[in-house]
N, CA, C and O of each residue as an XYZ file, in Angstrom:
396
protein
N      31.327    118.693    110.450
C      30.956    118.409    111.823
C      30.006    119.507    112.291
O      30.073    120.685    111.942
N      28.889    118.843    113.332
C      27.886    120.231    113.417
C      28.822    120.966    114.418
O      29.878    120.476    114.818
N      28.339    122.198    114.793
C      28.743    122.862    115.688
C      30.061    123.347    115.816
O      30.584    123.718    116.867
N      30.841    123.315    114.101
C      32.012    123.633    113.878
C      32.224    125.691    113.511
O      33.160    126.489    113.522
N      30.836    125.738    113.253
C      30.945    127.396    112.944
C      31.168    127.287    110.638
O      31.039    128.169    109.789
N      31.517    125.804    110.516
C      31.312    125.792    109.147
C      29.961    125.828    108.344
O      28.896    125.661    108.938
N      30.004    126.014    107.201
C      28.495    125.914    106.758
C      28.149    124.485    105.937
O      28.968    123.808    105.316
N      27.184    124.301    106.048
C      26.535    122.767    105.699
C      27.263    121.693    104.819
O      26.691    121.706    103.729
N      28.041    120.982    104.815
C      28.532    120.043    103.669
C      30.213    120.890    103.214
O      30.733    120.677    102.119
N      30.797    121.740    104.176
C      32.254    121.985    104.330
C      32.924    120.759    105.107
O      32.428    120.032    105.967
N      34.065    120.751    104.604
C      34.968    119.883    104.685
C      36.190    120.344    105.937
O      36.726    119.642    106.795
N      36.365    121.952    105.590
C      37.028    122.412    106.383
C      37.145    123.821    105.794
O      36.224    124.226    105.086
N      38.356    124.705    106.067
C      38.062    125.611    105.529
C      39.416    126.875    105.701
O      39.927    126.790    106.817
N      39.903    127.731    105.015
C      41.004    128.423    105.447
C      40.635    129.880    106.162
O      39.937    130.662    105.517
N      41.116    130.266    107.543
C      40.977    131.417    107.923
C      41.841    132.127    107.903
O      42.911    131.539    108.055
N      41.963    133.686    107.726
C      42.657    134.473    107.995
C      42.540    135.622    109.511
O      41.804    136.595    109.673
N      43.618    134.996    110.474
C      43.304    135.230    111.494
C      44.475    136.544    112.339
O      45.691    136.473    112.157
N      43.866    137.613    113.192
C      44.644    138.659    113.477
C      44.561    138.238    115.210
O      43.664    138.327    116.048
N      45.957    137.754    115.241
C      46.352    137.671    117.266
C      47.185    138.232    117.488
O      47.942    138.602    116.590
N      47.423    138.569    118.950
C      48.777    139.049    119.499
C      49.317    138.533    120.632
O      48.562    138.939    121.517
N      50.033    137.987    121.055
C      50.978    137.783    121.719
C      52.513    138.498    122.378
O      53.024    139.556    122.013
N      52.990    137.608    123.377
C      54.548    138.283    123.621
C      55.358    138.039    122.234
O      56.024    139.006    121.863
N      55.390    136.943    121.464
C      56.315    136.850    120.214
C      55.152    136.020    119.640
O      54.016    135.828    120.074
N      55.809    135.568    118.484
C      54.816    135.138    117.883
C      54.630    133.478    117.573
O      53.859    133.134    116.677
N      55.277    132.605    118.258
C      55.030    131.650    118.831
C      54.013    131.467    119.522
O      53.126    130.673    119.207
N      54.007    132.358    120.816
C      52.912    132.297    121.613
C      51.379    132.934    120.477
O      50.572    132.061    120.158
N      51.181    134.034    120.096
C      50.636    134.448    119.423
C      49.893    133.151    118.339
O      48.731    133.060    117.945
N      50.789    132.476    118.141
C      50.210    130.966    117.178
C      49.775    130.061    118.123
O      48.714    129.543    117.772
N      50.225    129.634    119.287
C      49.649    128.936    120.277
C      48.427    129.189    120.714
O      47.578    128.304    120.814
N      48.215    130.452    121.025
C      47.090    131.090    121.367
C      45.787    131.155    120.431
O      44.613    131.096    120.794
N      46.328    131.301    119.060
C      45.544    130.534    117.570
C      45.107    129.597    117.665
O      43.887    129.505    117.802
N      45.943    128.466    117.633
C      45.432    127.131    117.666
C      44.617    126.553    119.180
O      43.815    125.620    119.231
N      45.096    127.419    120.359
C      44.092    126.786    121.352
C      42.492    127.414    121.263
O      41.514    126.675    121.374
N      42.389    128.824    121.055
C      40.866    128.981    120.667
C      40.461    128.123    119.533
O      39.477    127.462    119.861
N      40.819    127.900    118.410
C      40.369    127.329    117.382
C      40.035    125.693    118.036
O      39.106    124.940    117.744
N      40.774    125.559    118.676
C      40.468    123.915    119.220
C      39.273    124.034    119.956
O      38.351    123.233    119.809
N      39.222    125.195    120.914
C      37.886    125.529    121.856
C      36.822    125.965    121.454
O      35.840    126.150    122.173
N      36.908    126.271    119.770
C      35.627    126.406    118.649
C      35.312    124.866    117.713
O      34.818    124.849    116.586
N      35.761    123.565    118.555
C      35.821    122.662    117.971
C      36.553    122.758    116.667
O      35.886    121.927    116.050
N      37.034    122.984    116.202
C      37.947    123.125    114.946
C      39.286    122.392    115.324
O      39.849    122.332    116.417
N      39.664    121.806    114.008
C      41.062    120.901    114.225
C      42.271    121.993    113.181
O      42.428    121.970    111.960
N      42.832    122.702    114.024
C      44.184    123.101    112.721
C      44.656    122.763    112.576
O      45.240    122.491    113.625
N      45.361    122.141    111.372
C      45.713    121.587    110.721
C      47.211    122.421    110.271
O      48.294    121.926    110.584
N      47.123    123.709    109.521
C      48.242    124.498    110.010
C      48.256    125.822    109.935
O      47.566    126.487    109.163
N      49.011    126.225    110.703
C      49.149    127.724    111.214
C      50.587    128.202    110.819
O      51.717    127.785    111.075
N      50.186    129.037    110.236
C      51.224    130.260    110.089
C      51.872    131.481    110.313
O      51.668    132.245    109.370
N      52.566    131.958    111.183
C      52.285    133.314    111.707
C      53.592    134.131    110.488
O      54.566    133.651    109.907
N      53.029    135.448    110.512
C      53.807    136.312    109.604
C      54.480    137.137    109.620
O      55.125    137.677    108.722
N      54.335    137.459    111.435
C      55.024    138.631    112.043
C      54.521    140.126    112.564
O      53.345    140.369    112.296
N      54.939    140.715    112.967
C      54.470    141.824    113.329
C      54.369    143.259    112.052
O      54.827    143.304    110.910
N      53.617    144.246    112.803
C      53.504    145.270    111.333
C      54.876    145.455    111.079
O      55.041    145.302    109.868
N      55.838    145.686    111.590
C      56.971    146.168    111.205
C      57.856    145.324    110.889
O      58.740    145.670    110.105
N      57.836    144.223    111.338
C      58.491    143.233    110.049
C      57.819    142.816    109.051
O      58.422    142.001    108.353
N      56.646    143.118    108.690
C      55.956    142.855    107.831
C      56.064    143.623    106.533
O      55.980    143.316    105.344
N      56.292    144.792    107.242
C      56.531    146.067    106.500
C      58.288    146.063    106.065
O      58.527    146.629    104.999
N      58.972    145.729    106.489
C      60.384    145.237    106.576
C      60.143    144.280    105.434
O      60.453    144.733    104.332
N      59.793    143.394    105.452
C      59.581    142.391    104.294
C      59.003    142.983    103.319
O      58.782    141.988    102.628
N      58.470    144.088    102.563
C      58.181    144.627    101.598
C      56.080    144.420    101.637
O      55.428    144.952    100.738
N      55.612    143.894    102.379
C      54.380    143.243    102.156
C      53.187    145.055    102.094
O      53.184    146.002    102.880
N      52.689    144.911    101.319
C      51.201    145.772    101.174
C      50.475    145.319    102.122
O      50.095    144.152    102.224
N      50.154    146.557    103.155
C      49.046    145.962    104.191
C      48.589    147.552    104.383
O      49.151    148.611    104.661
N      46.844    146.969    103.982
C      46.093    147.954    103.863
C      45.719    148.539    104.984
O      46.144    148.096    106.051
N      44.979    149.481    104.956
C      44.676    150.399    106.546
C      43.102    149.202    107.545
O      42.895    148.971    108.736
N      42.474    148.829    106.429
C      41.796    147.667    107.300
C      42.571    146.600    108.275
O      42.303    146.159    109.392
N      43.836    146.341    107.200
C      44.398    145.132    107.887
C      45.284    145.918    109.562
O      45.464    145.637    110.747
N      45.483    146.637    108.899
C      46.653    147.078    110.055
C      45.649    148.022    111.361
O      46.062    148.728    112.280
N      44.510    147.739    111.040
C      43.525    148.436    112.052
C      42.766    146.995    112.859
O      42.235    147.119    113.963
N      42.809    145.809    112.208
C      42.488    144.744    112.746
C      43.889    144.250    113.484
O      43.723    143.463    114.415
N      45.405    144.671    113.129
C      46.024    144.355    113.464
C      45.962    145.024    114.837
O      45.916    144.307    115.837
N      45.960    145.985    114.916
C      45.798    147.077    116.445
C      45.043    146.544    116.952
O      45.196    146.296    118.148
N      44.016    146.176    116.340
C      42.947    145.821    117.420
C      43.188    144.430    118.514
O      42.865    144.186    119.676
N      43.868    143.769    117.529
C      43.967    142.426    118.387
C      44.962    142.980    119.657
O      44.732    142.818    120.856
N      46.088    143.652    119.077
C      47.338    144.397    120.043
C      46.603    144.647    121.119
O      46.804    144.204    122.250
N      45.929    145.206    120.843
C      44.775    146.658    122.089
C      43.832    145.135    122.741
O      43.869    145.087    123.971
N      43.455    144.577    122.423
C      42.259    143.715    122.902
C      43.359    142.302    123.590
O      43.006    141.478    124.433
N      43.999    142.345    123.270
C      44.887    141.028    123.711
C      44.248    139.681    123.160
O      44.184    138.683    123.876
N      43.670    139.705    121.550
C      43.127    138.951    120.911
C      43.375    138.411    120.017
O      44.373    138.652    119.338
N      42.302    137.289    119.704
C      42.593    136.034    118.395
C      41.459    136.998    117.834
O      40.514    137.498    118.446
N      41.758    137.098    116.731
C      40.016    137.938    115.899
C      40.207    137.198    114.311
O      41.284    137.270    113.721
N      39.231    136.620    113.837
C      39.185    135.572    112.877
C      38.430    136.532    111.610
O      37.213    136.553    111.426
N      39.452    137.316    110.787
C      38.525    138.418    109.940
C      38.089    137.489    108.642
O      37.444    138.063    107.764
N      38.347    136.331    108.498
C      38.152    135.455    107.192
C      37.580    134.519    107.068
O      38.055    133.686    107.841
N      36.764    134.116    106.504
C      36.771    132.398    106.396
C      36.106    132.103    104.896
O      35.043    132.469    104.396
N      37.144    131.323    104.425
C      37.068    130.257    103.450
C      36.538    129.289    103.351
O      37.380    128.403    103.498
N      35.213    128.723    103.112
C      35.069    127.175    103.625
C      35.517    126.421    102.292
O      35.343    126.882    101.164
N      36.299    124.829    102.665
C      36.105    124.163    101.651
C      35.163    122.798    101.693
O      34.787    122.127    102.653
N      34.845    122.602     99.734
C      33.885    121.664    100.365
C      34.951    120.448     99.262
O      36.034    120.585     98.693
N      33.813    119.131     99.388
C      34.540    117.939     99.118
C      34.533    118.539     97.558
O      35.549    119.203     97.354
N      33.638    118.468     96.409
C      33.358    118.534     95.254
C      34.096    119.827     94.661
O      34.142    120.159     93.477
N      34.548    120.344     95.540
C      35.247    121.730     95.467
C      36.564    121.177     94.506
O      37.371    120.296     94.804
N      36.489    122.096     93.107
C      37.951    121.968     92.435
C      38.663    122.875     92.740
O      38.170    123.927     93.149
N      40.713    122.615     92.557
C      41.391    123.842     92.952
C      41.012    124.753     92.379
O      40.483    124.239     91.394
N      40.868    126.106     92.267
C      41.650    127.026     92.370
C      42.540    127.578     91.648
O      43.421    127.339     92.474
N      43.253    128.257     90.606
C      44.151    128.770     90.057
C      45.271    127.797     89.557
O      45.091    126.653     89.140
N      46.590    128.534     89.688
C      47.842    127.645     88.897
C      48.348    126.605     89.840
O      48.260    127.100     90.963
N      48.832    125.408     89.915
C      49.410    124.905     91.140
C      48.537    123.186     90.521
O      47.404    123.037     90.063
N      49.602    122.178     90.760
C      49.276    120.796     90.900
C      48.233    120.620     92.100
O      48.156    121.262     93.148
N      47.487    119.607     91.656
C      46.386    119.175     92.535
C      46.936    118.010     93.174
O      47.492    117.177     92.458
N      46.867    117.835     94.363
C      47.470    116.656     95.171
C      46.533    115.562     95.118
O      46.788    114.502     95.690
C-alpha cells in the first residue's frame, strides 16, 4: 500500500518496537494505535516487559537496547528501532515449517 512507510512491492513487514506506558497493556495499545495512524494494519503485537523483568527472565539486552529502552521511558514514546520488510516471493527463513 503506498504511503505505508514500506518499500516498493512489501507485503508487510516485522518491527521491533521500544514504548512505554503505565503497564504494559497500555504500552501495546499505544503500539498498535500509532501504527494504525502510520496506516499500517498490526496484525500482532507482543509486549516483553520491562528492563527488570526482562532481566529477571534471564534475556541479554545490550546497552543500545536498554538506552532505546530509556529513551522511550524519558520521551513517553513508541520509537520503531527496526524494520523488516516482507515481500510476496520472499522464502522462509531458517528452521521452522512453512505455513
Amino acid at each position: 500500500m503506498d504511503g505505508d512507510g514500506l518499500p516498493k512491492g512489501a507485503t508487510g513487514a516485522a518491527l521491533m518496537i521500544y514504548a512505554s506506558g503505565v503497564d504494559e497493556p497500555e504500552a501495546v495499545r499505544e503500539t498498535v494505535a500509532i501504527l494504525k495512524r502510520a496506516d499500517m494494519a498490526p496484525l500482532d503485537v507482543t509486549g516483553y516487559g520491562t528492563l527488570d523483568e526482562r532481566m529477571e527472565q534471564g534475556h541479554d539486552i545490550s546497552d543500545d537496547e536498554r538506552d532505546l529502552m530509556q529513551r522511550a521511558l524519558d520521551e513517553n514514546s513508541v520509537i520503531v528501532a527496526q524494520m523488516t520488510p516482507f515481500f510476496e516471493d520472499q522464502k522462509p527463513v531458517g528452521k521452522g515449517r512453512s505455513n
